[in-house]
C-alpha atoms as a printed R data frame, in Angstrom:
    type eleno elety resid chain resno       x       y       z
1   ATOM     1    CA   UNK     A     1   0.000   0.000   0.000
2   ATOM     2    CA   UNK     A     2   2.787   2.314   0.817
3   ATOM     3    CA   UNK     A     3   4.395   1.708  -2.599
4   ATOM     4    CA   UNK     A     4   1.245   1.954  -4.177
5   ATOM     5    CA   UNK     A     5   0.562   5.521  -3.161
6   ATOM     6    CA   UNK     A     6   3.953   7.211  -3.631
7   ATOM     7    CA   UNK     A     7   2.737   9.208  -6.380
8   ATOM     8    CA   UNK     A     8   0.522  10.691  -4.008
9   ATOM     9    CA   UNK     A     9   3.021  11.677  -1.547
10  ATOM    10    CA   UNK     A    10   4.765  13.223  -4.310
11  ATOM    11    CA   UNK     A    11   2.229  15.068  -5.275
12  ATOM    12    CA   UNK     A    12   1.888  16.693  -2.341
13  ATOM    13    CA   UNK     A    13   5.518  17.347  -1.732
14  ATOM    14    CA   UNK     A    14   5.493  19.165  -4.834
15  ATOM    15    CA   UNK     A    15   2.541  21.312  -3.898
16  ATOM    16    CA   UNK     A    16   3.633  22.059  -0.441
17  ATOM    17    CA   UNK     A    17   7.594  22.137  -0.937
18  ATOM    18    CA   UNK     A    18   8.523  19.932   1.277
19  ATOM    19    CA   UNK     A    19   9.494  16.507   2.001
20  ATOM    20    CA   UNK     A    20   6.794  13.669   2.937
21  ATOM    21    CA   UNK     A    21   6.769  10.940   4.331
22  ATOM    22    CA   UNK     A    22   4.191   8.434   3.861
23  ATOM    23    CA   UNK     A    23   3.328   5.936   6.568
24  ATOM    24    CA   UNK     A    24   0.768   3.100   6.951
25  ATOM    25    CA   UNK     A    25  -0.352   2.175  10.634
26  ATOM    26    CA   UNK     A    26  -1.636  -1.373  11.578
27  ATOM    27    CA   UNK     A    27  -5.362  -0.482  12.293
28  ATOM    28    CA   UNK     A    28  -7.636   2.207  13.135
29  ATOM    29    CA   UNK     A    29  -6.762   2.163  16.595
30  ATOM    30    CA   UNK     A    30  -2.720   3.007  15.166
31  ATOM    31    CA   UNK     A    31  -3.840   6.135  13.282
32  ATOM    32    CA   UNK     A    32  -5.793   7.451  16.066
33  ATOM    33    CA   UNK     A    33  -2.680   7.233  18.636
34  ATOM    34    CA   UNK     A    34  -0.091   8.097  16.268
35  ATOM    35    CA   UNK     A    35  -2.354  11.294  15.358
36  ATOM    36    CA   UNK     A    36  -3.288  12.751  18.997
37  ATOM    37    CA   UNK     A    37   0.548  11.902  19.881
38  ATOM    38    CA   UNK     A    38   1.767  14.779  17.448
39  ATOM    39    CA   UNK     A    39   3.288  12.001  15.040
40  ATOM    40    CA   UNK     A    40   1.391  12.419  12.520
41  ATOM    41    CA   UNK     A    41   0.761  15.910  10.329
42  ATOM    42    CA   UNK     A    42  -2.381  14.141   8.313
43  ATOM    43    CA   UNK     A    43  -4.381  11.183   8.350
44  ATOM    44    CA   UNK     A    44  -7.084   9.813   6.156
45  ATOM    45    CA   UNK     A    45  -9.958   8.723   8.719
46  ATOM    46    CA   UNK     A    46 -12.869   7.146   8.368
47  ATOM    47    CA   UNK     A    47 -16.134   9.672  10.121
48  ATOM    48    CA   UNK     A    48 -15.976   7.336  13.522
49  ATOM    49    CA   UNK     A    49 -11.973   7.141  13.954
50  ATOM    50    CA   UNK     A    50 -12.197  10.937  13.087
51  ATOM    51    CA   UNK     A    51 -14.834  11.427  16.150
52  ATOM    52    CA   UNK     A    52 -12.510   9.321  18.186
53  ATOM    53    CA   UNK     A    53  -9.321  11.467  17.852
54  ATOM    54    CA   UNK     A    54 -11.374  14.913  18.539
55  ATOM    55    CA   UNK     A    55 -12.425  13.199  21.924
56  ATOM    56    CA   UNK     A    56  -8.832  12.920  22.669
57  ATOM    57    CA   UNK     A    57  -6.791  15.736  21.435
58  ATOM    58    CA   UNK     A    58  -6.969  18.621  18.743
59  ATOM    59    CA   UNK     A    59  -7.430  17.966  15.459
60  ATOM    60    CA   UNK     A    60  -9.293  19.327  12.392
61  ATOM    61    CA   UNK     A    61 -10.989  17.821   9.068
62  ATOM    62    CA   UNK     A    62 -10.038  19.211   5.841
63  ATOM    63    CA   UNK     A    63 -11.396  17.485   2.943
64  ATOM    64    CA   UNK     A    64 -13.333  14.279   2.009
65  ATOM    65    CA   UNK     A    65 -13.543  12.467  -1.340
66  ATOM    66    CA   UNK     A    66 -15.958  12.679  -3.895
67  ATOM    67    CA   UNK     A    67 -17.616   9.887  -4.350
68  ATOM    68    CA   UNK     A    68 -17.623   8.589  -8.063
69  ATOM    69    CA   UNK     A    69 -20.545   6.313  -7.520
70  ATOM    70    CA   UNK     A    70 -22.598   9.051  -6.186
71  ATOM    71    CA   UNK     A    71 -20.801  12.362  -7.592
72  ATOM    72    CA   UNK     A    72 -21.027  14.071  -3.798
73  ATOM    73    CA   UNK     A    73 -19.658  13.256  -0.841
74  ATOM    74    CA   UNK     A    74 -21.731  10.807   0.053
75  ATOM    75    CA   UNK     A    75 -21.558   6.859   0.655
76  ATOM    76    CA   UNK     A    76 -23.796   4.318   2.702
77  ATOM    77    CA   UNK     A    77 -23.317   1.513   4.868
78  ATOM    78    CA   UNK     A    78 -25.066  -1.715   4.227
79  ATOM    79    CA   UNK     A    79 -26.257  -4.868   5.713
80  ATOM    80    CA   UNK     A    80 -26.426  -7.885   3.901
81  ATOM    81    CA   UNK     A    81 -27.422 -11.219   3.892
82  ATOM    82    CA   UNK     A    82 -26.843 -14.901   2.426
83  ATOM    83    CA   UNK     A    83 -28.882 -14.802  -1.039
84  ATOM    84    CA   UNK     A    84 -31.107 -17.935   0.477
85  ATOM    85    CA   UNK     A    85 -31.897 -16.307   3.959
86  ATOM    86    CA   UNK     A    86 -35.023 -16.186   5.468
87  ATOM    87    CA   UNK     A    87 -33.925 -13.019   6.948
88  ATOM    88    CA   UNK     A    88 -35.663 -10.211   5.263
89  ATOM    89    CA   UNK     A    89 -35.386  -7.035   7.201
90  ATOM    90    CA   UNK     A    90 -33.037  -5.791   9.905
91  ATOM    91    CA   UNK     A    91 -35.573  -7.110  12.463
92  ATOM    92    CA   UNK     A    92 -35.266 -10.277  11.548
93  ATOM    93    CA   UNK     A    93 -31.880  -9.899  12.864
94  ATOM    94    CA   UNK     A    94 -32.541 -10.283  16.765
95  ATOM    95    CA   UNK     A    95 -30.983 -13.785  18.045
96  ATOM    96    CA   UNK     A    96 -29.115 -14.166  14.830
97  ATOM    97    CA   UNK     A    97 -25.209 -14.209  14.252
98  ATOM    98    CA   UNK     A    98 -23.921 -11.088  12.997
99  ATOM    99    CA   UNK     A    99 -20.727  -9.731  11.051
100 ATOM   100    CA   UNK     A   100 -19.165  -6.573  11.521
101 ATOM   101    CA   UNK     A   101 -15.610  -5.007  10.502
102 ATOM   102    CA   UNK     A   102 -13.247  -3.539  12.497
103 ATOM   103    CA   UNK     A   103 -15.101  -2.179  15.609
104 ATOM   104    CA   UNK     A   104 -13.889   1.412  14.688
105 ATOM   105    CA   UNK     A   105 -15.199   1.527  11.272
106 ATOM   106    CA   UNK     A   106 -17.703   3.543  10.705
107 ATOM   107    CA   UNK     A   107 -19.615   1.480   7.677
108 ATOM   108    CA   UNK     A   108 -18.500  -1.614   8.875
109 ATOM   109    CA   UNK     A   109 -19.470  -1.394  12.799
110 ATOM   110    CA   UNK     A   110 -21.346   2.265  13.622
111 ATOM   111    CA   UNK     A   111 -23.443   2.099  10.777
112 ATOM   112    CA   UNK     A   112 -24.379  -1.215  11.059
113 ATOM   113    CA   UNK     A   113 -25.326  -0.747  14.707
114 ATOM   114    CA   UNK     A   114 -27.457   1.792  14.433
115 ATOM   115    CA   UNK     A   115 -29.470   0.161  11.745
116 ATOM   116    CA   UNK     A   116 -29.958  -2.323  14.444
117 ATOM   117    CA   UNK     A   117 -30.591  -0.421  17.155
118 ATOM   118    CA   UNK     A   118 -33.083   1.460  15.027
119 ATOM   119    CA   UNK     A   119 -34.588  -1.768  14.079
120 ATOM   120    CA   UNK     A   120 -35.412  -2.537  17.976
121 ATOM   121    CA   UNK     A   121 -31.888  -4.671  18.209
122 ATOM   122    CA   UNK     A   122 -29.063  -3.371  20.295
123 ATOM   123    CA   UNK     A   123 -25.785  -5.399  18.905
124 ATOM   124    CA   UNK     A   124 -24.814  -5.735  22.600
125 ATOM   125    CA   UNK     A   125 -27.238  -8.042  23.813
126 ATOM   126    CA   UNK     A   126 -29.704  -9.065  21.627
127 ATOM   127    CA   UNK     A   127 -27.788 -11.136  18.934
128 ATOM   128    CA   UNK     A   128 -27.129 -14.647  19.340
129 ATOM   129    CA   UNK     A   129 -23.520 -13.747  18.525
130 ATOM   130    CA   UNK     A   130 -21.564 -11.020  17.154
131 ATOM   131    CA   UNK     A   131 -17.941 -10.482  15.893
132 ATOM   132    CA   UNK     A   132 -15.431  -8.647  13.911
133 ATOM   133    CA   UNK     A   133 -14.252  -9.853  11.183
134 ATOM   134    CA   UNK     A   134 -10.974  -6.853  10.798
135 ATOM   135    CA   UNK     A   135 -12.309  -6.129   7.616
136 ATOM   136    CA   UNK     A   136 -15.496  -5.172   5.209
137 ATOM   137    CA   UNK     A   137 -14.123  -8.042   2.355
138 ATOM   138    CA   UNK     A   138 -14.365 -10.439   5.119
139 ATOM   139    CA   UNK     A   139 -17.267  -9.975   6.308
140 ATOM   140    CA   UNK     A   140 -18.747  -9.876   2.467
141 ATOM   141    CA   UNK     A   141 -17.143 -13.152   2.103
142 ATOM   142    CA   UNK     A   142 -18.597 -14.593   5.759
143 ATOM   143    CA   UNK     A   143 -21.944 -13.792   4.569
144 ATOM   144    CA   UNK     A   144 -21.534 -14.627   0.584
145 ATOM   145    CA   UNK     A   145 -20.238 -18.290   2.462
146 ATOM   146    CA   UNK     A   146 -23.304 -18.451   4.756
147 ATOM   147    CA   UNK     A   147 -21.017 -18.567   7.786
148 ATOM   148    CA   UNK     A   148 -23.222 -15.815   9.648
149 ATOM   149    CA   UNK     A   149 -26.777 -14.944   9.074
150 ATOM   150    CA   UNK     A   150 -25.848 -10.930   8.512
151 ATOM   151    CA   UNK     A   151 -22.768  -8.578   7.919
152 ATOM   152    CA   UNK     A   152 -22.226  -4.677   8.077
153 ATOM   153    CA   UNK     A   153 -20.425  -3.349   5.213
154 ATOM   154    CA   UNK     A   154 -19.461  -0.456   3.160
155 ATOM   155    CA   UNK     A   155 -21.116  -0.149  -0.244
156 ATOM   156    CA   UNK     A   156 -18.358   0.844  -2.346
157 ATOM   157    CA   UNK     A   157 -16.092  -1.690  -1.385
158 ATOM   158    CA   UNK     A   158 -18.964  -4.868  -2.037
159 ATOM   159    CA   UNK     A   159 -19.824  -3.073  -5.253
160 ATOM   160    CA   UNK     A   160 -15.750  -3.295  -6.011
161 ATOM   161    CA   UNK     A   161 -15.008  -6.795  -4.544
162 ATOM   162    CA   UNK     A   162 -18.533  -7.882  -7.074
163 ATOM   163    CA   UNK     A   163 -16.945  -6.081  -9.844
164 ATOM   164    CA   UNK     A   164 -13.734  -7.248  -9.226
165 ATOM   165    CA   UNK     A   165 -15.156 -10.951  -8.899
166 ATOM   166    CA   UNK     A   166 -14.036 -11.772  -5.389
167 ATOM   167    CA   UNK     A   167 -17.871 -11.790  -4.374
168 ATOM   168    CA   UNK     A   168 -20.452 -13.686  -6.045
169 ATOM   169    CA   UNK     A   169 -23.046 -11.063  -6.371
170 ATOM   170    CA   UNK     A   170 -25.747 -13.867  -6.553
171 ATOM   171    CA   UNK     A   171 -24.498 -15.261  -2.968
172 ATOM   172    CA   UNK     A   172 -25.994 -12.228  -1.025
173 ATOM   173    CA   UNK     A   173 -28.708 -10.309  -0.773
174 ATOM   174    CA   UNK     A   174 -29.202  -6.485   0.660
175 ATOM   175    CA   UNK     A   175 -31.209  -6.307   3.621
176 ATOM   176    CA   UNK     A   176 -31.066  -2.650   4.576
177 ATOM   177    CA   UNK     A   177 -28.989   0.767   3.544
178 ATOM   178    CA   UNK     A   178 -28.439   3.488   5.638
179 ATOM   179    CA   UNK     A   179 -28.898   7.221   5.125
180 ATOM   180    CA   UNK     A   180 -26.061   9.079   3.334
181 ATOM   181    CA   UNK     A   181 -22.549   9.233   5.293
182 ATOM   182    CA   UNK     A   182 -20.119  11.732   5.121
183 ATOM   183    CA   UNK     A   183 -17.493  10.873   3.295
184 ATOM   184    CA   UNK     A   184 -13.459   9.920   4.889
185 ATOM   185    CA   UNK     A   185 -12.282  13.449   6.131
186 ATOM   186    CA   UNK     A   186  -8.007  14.283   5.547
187 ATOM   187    CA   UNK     A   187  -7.675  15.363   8.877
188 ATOM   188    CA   UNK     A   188  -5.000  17.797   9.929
189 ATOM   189    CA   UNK     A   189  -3.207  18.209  13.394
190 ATOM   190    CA   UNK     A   190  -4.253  20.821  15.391
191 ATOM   191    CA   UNK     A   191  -1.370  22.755  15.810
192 ATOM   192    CA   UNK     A   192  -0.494  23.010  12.241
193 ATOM   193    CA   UNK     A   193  -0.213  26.511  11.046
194 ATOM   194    CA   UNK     A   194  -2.971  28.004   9.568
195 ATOM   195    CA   UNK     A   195  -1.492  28.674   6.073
196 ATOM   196    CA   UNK     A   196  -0.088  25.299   6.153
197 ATOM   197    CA   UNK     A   197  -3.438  23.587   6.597
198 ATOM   198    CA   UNK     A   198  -4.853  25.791   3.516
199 ATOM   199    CA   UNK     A   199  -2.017  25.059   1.356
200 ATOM   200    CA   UNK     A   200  -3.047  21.258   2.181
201 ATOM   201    CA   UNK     A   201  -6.815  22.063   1.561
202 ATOM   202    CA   UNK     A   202  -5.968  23.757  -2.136
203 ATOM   203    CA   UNK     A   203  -3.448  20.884  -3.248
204 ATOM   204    CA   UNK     A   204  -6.480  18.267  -2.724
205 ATOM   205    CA   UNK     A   205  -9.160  20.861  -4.288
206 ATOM   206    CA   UNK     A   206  -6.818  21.734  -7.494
207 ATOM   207    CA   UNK     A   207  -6.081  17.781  -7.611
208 ATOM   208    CA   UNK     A   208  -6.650  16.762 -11.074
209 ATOM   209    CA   UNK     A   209  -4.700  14.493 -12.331
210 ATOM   210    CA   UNK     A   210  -6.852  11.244 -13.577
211 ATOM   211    CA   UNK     A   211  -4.184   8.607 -12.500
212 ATOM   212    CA   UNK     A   212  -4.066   9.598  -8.734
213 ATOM   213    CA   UNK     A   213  -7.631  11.099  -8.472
214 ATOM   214    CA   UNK     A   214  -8.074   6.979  -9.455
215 ATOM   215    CA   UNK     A   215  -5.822   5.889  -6.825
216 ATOM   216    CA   UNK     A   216  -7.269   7.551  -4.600
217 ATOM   217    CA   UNK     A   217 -11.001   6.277  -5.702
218 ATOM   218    CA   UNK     A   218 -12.135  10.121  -6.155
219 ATOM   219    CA   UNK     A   219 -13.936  12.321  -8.435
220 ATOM   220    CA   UNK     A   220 -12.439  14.798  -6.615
221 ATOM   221    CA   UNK     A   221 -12.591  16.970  -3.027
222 ATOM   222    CA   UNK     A   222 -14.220  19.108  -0.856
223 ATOM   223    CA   UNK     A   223 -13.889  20.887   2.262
224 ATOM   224    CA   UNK     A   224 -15.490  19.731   5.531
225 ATOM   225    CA   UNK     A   225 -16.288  21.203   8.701
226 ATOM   226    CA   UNK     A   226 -15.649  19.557  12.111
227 ATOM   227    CA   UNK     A   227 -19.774  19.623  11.990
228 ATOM   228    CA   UNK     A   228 -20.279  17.531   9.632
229 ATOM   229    CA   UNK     A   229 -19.541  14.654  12.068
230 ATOM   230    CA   UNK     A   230 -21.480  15.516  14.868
231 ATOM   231    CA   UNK     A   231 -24.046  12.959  14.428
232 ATOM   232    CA   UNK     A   232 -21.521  10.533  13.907
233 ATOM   233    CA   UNK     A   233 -20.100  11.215  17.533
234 ATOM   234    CA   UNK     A   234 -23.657  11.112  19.153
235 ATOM   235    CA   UNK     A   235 -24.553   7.898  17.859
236 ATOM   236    CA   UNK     A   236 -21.217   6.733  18.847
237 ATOM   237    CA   UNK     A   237 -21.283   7.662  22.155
238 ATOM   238    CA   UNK     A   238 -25.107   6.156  22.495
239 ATOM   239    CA   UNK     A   239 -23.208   2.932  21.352
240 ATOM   240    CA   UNK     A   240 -20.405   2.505  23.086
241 ATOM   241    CA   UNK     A   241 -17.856   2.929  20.127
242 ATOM   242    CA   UNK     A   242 -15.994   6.454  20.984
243 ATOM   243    CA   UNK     A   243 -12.963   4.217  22.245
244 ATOM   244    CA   UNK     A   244 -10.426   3.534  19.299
245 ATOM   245    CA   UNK     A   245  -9.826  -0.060  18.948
C-alpha cells in the first residue's frame, strides 16, 4: 500500500515544498494514537476514527472524497445477507449471528449498529452472537459463504469486490442501507499553522490528475467542517464505540 501511493506523496511534496513521508499504521486504533501523539501531520480517517481522535486531542478535518458512484460526498453503509436467507429485514436480525468489521469503522461497525438499534436490536445483547471480522471483504465473504446470518459493510467496497469478482453477487442479498454518510475526512493536526493547513486544503481541491484522483477512488474533493460529524459522535457515544480499537 505504501508503494502503491507514492505518487501521491509526491504530489503533495510538490505542492507544499517539502518533504513527505508516507506511513501506513496497523489499524484504526494506530492512526488514532499516532495522530493525537503529534506524530502524525495528516491522516485519512474514516467519520468514527475521526470522532474518536477529537475526543482525545486537537485535530481538524479538511477534505473528504468525492464519491464517483454518487458524484457528492456521500456513501452508505449496508447490511447484507446470504442470497437464500429467510432473513428479510433488519428485524429479523434479533438472536441471529452477525458480522461486523473492524469495531472502529464507521460502515462496517457504527453504521451497522445503528441500523440495528433502530430496528429494535441493540448489537450488545440481543444477537445470538456477534464479531469482527478486521475487515469489510471479510465480512462480504462470511456472509456470501453463509457462515453468519448478517454482515455490516461499506457499499463501495462490495460493489468493487462484485466487480472485481471476489464476491459472487448472486451469494448475497441487501437487507437494509443506511442514510447518506459523510465521506473519509483528511484530517490535519491541530497545531499546524494556519497557512499550512490551507495550502493542504488547495493541493487536494486543485487535484486533477486522472491517475491519482483513481488511486485515490475520487472524483475529486471538498472541504469539511468539524460539523459535519457531529451525528456521527452522538450515535457513537449512544453505542459505546468512541474508544479507538
Amino acid at each position: 500500500m505504501q508503494a502503491n501511493y507514492e505518487p501521491f506523496g509526491d504530489y503533495l511534496s510538490q505542492n507544499l515544498g517539502r518533504p513527505v513521508e508516507l506511513t501506513v499504521p496497523t489499524s484504526y486504533g494506530a492512526v488514532v494514537e499516532a495522530m493525537v501523539n503529534d506524530e502524525l501531520d495528516l491522516a485519512y480517517f474514516g467519520g468514527l476514527t475521526y470522532v474518536q481522535a477529537r475526543e482525545r486531542g486537537e485535530v481538524e478535518p479538511l477534505v473528504t472524497e468525492i464519491n464517483p458512484r454518487t458524484h457528492d460526498t456521500t456513501y452508505r453503509s449496508l447490511i447484507i445477507a446470504p442470497a437464500g436467507s429467510d432473513v428479510r429485514e433488519v428485524s429479523d436480525l434479533e438472536g441471529k449471528d452477525f458480522a461486523f468489521g473492524s469495531a472502529s469503522s464507521t460502515s462496517g461497525s457504527l453504521y451497522p449498529a445503528i441500523m440495528l438499534q433502530d430496528a429494535g436490536i441493540d448489537y450488545r445483547t440481543d444477537l445470538a452472537n456477534f464479531n469482527y471480522t478486521g475487515g469489510h471483504d471479510a465480512t462480504a465473504q462470511a456472509v456470501a459463504n453463509g457462515q453468519v446470518d448478517a454482515g455490516g459493510l461499506e457499499d463501495r467496497i462490495l460493489y468493487d469486490l462484485v466487480d472485481e469478482g471476489a464476491v459472487d453477487e448472486n451469494a448475497f442479498r441487501i437487507v437494509d442501507e443506511s442514510e447518506p454518510i459523510q465521506g473519509y475526512p483528511w484530517v490535519a493536526r491541530g497545531a499546524l499553522p494556519a497557512d499550512l493547513k490551507e495550502r493542504i486544503v488547495a493541493a487536494y481541491l486543485e487535484l486533477k490528475d486522472p491517475a491519482l484522483l483513481d488511486l485515490l477512488r475520487a472524483e475529486g474533493y471538498e472541504r469539511v467542517r468539524a460539523e459535519d460529524y457531529d451525528f456521527v459522535e452522538e450515535r457513537a457515544r449512544e453505542l459505546g464505540l468512541l474508544t479507538a480499537k
